[in-house]
C-alpha positions as CSV (number, residue, x, y, z in Angstrom):
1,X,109.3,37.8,-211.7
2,X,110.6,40.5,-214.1
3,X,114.2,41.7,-213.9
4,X,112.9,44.9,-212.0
5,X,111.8,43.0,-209.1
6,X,114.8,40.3,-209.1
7,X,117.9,41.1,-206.3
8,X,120.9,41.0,-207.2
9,X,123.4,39.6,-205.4
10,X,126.8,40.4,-205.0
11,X,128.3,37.7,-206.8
12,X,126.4,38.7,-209.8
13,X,127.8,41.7,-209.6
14,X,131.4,40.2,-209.5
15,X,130.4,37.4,-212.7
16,X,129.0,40.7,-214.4
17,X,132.2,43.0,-213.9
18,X,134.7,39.6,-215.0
19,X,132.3,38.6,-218.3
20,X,129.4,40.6,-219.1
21,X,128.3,37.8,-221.7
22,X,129.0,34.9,-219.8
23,X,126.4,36.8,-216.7
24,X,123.9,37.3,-219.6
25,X,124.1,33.6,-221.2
26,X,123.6,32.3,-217.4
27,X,120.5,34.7,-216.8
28,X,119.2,33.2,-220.1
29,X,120.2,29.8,-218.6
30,X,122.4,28.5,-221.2
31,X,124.8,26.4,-220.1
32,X,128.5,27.6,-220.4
33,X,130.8,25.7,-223.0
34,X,133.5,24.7,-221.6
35,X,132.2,22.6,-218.3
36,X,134.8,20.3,-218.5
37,X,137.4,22.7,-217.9
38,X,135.2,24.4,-215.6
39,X,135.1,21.5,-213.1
40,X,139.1,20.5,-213.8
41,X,139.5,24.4,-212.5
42,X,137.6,24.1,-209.6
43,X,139.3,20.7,-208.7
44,X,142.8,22.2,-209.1
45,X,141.7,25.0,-206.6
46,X,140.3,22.6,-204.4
47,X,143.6,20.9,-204.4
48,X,145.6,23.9,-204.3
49,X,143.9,25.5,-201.0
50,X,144.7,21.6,-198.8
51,X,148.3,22.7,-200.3
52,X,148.4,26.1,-198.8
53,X,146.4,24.5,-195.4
54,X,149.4,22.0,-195.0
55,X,152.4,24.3,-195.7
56,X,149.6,26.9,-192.8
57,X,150.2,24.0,-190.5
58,X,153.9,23.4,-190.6
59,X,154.9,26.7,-190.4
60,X,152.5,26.5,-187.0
61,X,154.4,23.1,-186.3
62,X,157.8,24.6,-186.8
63,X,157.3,27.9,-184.8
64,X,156.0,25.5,-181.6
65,X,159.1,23.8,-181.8
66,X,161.2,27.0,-181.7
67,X,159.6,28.4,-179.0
68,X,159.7,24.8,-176.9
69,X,163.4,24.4,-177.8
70,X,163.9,28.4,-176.3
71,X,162.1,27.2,-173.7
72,X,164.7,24.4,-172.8
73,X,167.5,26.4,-173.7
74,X,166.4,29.0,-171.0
75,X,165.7,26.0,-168.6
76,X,168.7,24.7,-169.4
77,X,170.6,27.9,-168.6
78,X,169.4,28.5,-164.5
């Protein structure tokens, strides 16, 4: 397949427009140079986004429990 007929998709596009090089050394399939620090990224990211999902949940957790003690403060009040 020549690069005429090839797709591009939109991440591509996105690689291309952040590193022009780094889109042409993977379309050449060269392997980047710094994989280490690639993968500590990715795990740091991965660990990052269960951080935000638990701080999502507590703020859930917390507004439940100000609406239930409304609740029983208007029960409380008839």
């Amino acid at each position: 397949m020549t690069m005429k007929q090839r797709w591009i998709k939109a991440s591509e596009l996105s690689e291309y427009l952040y590193c022009q090089r780094a889109w042409w050394y993977r379309l050449q399939g060269l392997d980047s140079a710094n994989v280490k620090e690639l993968t500590h990224g990715t795990a740091e990211h991965v660990q990052h986004s269960r951080g935000v999902r638990w701080v999502v949940w507590q703020r859930s957790m917390a507004f439940m429990l100000i609406v239930a003690a409304v609740v029983l403060l208007v029960i409380q009040m008839i």
